[in-house]
C-alpha positions in Angstrom: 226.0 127.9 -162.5 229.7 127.5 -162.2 231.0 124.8 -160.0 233.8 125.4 -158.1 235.2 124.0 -154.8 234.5 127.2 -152.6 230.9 127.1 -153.4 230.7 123.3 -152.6 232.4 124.1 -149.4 229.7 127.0 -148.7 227.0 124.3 -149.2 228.3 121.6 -146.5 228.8 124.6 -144.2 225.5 124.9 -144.5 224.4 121.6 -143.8 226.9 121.9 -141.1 225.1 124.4 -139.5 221.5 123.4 -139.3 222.6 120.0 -137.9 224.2 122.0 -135.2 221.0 123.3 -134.4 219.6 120.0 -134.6 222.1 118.5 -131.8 221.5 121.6 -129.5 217.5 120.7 -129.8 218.3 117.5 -129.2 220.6 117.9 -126.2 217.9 119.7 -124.4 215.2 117.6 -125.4 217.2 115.2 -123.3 218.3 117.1 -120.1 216.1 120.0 -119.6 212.9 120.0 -122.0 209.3 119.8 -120.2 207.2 116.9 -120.9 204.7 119.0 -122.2 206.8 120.6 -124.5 207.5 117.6 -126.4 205.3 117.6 -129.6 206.1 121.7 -130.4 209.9 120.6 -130.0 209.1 117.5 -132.3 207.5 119.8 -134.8 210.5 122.0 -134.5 213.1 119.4 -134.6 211.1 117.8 -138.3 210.7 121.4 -139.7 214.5 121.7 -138.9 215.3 118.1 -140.7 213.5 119.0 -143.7 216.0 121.5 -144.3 218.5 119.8 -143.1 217.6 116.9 -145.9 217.0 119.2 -148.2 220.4 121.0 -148.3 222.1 117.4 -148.1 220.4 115.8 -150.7 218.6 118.3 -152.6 219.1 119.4 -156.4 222.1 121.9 -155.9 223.9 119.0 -153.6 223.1 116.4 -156.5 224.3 118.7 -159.2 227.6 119.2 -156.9 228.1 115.5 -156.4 227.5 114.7 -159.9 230.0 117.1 -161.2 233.1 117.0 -159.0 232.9 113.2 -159.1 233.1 113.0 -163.4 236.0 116.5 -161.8 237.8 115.5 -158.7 241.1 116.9 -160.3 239.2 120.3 -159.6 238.9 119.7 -155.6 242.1 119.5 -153.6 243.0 116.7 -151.3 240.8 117.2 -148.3 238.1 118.6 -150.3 238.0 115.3 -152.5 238.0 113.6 -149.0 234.6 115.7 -148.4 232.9 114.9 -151.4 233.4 110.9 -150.5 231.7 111.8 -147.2 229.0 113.8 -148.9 228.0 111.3 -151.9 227.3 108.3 -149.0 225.2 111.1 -147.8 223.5 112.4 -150.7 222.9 109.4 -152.1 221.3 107.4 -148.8 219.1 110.3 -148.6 217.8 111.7 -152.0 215.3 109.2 -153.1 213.2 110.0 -149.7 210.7 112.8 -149.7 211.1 115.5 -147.0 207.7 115.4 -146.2 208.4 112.0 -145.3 211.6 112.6 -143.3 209.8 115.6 -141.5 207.0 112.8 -140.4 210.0 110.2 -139.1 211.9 112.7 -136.9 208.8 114.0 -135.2 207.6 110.2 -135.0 211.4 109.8 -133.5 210.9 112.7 -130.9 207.4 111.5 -130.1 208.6 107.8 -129.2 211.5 109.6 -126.9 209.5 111.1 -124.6 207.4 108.1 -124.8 209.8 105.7 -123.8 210.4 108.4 -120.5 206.9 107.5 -119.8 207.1 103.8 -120.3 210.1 103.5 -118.2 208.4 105.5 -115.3 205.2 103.1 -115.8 207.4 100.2 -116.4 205.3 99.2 -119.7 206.5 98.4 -122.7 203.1 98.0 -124.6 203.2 101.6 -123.7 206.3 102.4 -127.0 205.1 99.5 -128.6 202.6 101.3 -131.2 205.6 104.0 -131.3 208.2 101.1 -132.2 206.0 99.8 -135.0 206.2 102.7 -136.7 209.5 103.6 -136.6 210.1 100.1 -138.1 207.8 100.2 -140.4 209.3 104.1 -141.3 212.6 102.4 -141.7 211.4 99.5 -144.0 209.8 101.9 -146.2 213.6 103.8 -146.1 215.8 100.4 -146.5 215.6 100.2 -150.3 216.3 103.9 -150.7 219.5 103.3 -148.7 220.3 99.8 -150.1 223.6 99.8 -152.2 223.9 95.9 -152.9 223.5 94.7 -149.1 222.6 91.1 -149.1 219.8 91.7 -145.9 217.7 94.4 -144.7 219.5 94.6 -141.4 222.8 94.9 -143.4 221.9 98.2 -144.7 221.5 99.4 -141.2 224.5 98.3 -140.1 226.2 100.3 -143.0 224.4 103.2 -141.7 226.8 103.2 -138.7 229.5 100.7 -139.2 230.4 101.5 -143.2 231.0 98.2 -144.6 230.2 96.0 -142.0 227.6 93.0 -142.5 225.5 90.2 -140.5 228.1 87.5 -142.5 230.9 89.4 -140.8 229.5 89.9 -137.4 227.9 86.6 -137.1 231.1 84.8 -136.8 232.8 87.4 -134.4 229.2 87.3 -132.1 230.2 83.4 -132.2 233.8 83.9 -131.2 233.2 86.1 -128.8 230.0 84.1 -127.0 232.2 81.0 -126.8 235.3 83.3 -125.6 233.3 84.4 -122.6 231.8 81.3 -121.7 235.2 79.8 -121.5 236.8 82.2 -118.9 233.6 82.6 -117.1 233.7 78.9 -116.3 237.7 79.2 -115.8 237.4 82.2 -113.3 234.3 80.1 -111.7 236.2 76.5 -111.3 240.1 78.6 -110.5 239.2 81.9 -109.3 238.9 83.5 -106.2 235.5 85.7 -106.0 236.6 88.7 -105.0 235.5 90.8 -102.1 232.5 93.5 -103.6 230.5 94.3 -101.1 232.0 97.8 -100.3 231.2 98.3 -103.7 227.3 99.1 -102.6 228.3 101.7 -100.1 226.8 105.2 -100.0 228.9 107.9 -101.6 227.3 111.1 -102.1 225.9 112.1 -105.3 227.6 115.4 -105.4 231.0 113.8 -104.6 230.5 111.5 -107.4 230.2 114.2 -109.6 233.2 116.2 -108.6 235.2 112.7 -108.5 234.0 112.6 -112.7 234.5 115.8 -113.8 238.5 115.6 -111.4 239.2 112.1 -113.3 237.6 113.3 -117.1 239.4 116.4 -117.3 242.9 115.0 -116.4 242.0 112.1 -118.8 242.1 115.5 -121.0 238.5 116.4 -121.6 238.5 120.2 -121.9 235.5 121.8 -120.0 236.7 125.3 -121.7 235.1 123.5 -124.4 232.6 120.6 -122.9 229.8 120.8 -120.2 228.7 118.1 -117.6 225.3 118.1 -117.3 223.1 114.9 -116.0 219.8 112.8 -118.3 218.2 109.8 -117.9 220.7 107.7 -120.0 224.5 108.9 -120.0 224.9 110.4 -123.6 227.2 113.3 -125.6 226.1 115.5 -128.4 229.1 117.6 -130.5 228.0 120.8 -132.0 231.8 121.4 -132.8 235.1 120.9 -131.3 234.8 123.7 -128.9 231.0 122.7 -127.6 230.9 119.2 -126.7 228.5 118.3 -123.8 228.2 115.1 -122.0 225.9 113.8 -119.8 226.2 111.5 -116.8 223.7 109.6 -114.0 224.3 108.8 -110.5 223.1 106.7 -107.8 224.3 106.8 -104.3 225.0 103.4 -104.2 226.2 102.6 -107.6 229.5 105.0 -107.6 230.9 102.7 -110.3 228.4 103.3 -112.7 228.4 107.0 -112.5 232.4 107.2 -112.6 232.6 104.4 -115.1 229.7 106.2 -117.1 231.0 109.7 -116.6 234.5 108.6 -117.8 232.6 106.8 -121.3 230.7 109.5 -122.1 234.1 111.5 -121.8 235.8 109.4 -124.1 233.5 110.3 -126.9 234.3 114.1 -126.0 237.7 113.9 -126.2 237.5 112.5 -129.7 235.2 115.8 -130.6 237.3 118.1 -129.1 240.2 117.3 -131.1 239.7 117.1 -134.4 241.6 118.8 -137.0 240.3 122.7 -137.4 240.7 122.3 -140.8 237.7 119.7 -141.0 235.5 122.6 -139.3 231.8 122.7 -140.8 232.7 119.6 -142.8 231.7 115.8 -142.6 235.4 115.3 -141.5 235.1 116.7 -138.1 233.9 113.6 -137.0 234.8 109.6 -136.2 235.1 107.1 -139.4 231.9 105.1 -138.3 230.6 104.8 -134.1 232.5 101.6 -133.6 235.5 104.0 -133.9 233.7 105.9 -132.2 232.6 104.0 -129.3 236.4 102.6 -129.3 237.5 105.5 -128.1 234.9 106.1 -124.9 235.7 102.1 -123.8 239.3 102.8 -124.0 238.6 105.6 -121.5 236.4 103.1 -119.8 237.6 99.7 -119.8 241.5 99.9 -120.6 242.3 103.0 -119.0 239.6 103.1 -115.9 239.3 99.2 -115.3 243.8 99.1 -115.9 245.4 97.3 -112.3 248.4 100.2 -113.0 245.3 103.1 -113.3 244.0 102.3 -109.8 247.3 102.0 -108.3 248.1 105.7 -109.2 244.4 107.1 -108.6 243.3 105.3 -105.6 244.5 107.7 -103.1 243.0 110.5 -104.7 239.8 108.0 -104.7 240.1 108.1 -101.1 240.9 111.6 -100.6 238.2 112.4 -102.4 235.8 110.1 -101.0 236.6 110.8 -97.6 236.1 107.7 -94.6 234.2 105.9 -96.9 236.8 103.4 -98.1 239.7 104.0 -95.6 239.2 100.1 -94.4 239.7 99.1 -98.1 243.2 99.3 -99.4 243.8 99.5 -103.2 244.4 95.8 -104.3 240.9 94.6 -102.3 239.3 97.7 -104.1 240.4 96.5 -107.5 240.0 92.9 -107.4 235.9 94.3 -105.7 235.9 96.9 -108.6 236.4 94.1 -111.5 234.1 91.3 -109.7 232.1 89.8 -112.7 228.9 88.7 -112.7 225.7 88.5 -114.7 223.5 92.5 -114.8 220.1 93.2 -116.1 221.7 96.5 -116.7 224.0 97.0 -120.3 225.1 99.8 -118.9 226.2 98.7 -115.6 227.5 95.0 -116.7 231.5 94.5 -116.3 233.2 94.3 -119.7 233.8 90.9 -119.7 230.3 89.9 -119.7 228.9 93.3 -121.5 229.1 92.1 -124.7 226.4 89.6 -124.7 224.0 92.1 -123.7 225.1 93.7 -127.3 224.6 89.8 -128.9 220.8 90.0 -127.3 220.3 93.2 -129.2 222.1 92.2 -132.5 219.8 88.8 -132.9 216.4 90.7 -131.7 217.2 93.5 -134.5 218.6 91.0 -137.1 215.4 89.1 -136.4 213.1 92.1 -136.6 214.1 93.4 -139.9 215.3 90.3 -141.5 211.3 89.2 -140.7 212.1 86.4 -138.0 210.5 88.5 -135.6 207.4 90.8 -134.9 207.6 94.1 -132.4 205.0 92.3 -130.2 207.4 89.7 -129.3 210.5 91.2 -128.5 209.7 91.4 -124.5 209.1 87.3 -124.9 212.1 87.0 -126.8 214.5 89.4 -124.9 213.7 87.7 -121.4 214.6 84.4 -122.7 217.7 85.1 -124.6 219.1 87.2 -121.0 217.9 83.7 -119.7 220.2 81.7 -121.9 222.4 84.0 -121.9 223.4 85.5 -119.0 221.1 83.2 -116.7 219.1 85.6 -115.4 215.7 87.7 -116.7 214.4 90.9 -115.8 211.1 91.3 -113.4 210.0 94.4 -115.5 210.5 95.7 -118.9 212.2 99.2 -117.3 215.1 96.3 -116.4 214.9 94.7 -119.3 213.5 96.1 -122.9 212.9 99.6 -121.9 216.4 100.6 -120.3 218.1 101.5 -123.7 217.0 104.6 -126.1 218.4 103.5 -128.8 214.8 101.9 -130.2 212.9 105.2 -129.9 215.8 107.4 -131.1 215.3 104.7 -134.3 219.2 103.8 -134.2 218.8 100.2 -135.3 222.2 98.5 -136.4 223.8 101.3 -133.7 223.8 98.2 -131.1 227.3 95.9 -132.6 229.3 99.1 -132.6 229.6 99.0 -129.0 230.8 95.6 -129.3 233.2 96.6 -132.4 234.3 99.8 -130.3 235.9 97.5 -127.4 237.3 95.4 -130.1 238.8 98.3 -131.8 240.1 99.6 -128.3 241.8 96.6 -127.6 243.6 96.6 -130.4 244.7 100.2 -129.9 245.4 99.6 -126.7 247.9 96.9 -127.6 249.7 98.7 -130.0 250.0 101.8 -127.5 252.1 99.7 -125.6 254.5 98.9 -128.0 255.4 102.5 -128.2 254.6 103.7 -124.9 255.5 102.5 -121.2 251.6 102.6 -120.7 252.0 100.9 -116.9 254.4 103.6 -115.5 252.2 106.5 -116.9 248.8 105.3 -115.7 250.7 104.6 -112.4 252.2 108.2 -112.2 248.8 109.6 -113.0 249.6 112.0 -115.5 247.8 110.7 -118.5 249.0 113.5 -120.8 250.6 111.0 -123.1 248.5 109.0 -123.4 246.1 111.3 -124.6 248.5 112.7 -127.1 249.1 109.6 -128.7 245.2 109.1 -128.9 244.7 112.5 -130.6 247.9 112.3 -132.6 247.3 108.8 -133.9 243.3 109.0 -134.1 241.3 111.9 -132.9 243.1 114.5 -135.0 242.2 112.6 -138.6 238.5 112.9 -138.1 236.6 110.8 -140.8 239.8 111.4 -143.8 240.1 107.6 -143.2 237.8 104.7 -143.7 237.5 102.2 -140.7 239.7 99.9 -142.1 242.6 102.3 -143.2 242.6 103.8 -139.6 242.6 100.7 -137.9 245.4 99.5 -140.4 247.2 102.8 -140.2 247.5 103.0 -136.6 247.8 98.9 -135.7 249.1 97.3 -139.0 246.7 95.3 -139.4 242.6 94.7 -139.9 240.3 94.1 -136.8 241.2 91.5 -134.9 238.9 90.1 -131.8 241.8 88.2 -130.4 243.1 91.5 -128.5 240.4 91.5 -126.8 240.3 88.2 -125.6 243.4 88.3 -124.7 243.2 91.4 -122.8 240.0 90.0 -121.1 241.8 86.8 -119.7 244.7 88.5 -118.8 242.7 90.8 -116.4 240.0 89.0 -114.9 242.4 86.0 -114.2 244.5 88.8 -112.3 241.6 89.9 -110.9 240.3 87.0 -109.5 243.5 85.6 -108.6 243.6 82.6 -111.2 247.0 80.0 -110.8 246.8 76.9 -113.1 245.7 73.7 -111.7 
């Protein structure tokens, strides 16, 4: 058979498609499935990832890859940037059987509703047997998806972050831990706590929601394309740039989380809605690597929606919008209350300052786990101790402590440091956006317009045609560099808590 680009392209469509259907099963798996459903939709979902390994790294897919890489000269520019895309694909994936693959997503669905059931019963022995096999799934998958990685837990990190390894993070996890220990102790011995107890106060559940889907969509997320809908855990799914769905939680006395959360998830939609058309149907429509990919849902979160110059524009809609609620508050009380730091059980619901060493507990179990310093059995011993250490506090019940993330039974080991990597990434964006931008006056005025364009213009619009590195060069001049975000950090919560040098 002839190769030629068009027919190439009509393959990756294809693949294209069926993971479409994949994200739509798992979207309502998540929001609207009924427990009892769950092992015909896992059956469903592994017949449907057969196929979908089968089309990516099947025969005709190899053949394809083999031939336009000894023929790039015979693909055009963004078709040469697909076949990079589709070779890390093809060959992570061909070596493993699809019998086998089937078996790990229903294994996958299977510990998802599981964990559901866990975190009701508040039992973590409940996942456990669950958890040993994905693990053990994933061992049996690491040397099929090795490519020279000195450590196991390297090769899942490459799964996610493409390049990125344990020497690399190790010393940025360090940086970081000592960073925030530092300030912590600065904004404890200098500060002024702030004023949070309004923070607790009852606002409505359906005003919440209005207040998110009123802040996400002038922030720019489209809902002519996008849907709000709510799940357990905040998440969004992309079938394509014109059906992106995000989820959101809310609890009547924890408005930050849901408008913090709601504004997150957003993020990530706005990245989906905007890439390129061209990349339709093509490993292109989508981010570099998460860490991109996360950067772009904490620069909604943390440097637009925790920005001094954001509140003072949006606060009186805030209190339109809320009604009595906060009229005794006025906006600098709210802000300095709305940035109070202090140590969660909660990833989700921890400030940014100390967020990342909820991320540094996850990184060192997983290291440990697939490096072979640690055993599934242990991970509630070992969890408990290191939010102990670190954050000086430990959870009374594995729902607040091991269960509360689904990242385990959805099997996304190494998935963890890219939320870490994503604020470091924002930072840095952020930064450079105010070199070319007067970033203070727009969030003050409220129309957010150009900030978003920049975003889309500068990242969202060039889908995956970059690696991590050449988009994080392109757009900032230079590589990854934590100190941003430091910087950034200090700069705020010394603000915040009214910090003067002694």
């Amino acid at each position: 058979m002839v190769k030629t680009q068009a027919a190439f392209l009509a393959l990756v469509k294809q693949v294209s498609l069926v993971r479409m259907n994949l994200t739509l099963l798992g979207w309502d798996a998540r929001t609207y499935l009924p427990p009892a459903g769950t092992d015909f939709r896992g059956e469903l979902t592994a017949t449907l990832s057969a196929q979908d390994l089968a089309l990516s790294a099947g025969p005709e897919m190899g053949e394809f890859v083999a031939y336009f890489t000894a023929h790039p000269d015979e693909l055009d520019t963004q078709s040469q940037q697909v076949l990079r895309l589709v070779k890390r694909d093809y060959e992570l994936n061909h070596e493993i059987a699809p019998a086998d693959y089937a078996d790990y997503q229903q294994t996958l669905t299977h510990a998802q509703g599981v964990w559901e059931t866990a975190r009701a019963a508040q039992d973590f022995s409940l996942l456990q047997p669950d958890l040993v096999k994905i693990v053990a799934q994933q061992k049996d998958f690491i040397p099929k998806w090795r490519h020279g990685q000195a450590t196991d837990y390297d090769v899942l990190l490459d799964l996610y972050e493409p390049g990125m390894t344990v020497a690399q993070l190790d010393p940025i996890m360090a940086t970081l831990k000592a960073g925030i220990h530092r300030l912590r102790e600065r904004l404890q011995a200098q500060g002024v706590t702030p004023r949070a107890d309004f923070m607790s106060r009852a606002v409505p559940e359906d005003v919440q929601e209005q207040l998110v889907r009123t802040v996400v969509q002038r922030l720019g997320y489209d809902f002519s394309k996008g849907d709000l809908s709510r799940s357990t855990h905040p998440f969004t799914v992309s079938l394509d740039r014109n059906d992106v769905r995000i989820t959101n939680r809310y609890d009547e006395h924890a408005f930050q989380m849901a408008f913090l959360g709601g504004i997150h998830e957003a993020g990530h939609g706005l990245y989906m809605q905007n890439f390129n058309p061209a990349y339709d149907y093509t490993p292109l429509a989508d981010a570099p690597s998460m860490g991109l990919h996360e950067s772009q849902s904490l620069f909604n979160e943390i440097f637009l929606a925790r920005n001094p110059a954001f509140w003072q524009g949006e606060y009186p809609r805030f209190q339109a919008a809320t009604g009595d609620i906060f009229a005794d508050i006025d906006e600098p009380t709210f802000y300095r209350g709305f940035m109070t730091t202090k140590p969660t059980l909660i990833r989700t619901e921890a400030d940014p300052l100390t967020y990342p060493l909820h991320i540094i507990v996850r990184y060192e179990l997983e290291k440990g786990l697939f490096n072979g310093d640690t055993t599934v059995a242990e991970l509630p011993d070992l969890w408990r101790q290191k939010y102990h250490d670190y954050l000086g506090i430990e959870p009374g019940n594995d729902t607040d402590g091991i269960l509360q993330d689904i990242h385990w039974a959805g099997g996304d080991f190494g998935y963890f440091p890219t939320y870490l990597l994503g604020q470091l990434y924002a930072a840095q964006f952020y930064h450079t956006m105010c070199q070319e931008l007067p970033v203070t006056a727009i969030l003050r005025s409220g129309d957010y317009q150009p900030i978003t364009q920049w975003r889309r213009e500068k990242i969202h619009w060039l889908g995956a045609s970059l690696t991590p590195n050449q988009l994080c060069e392109q757009v900032t001049g230079e590589p990854l560099n934590p100190q941003y975000w430091l910087d950034w950090m200090t700069q705020t919560f010394e603000t915040a808590y009214q910090v003067t040098d002694k």
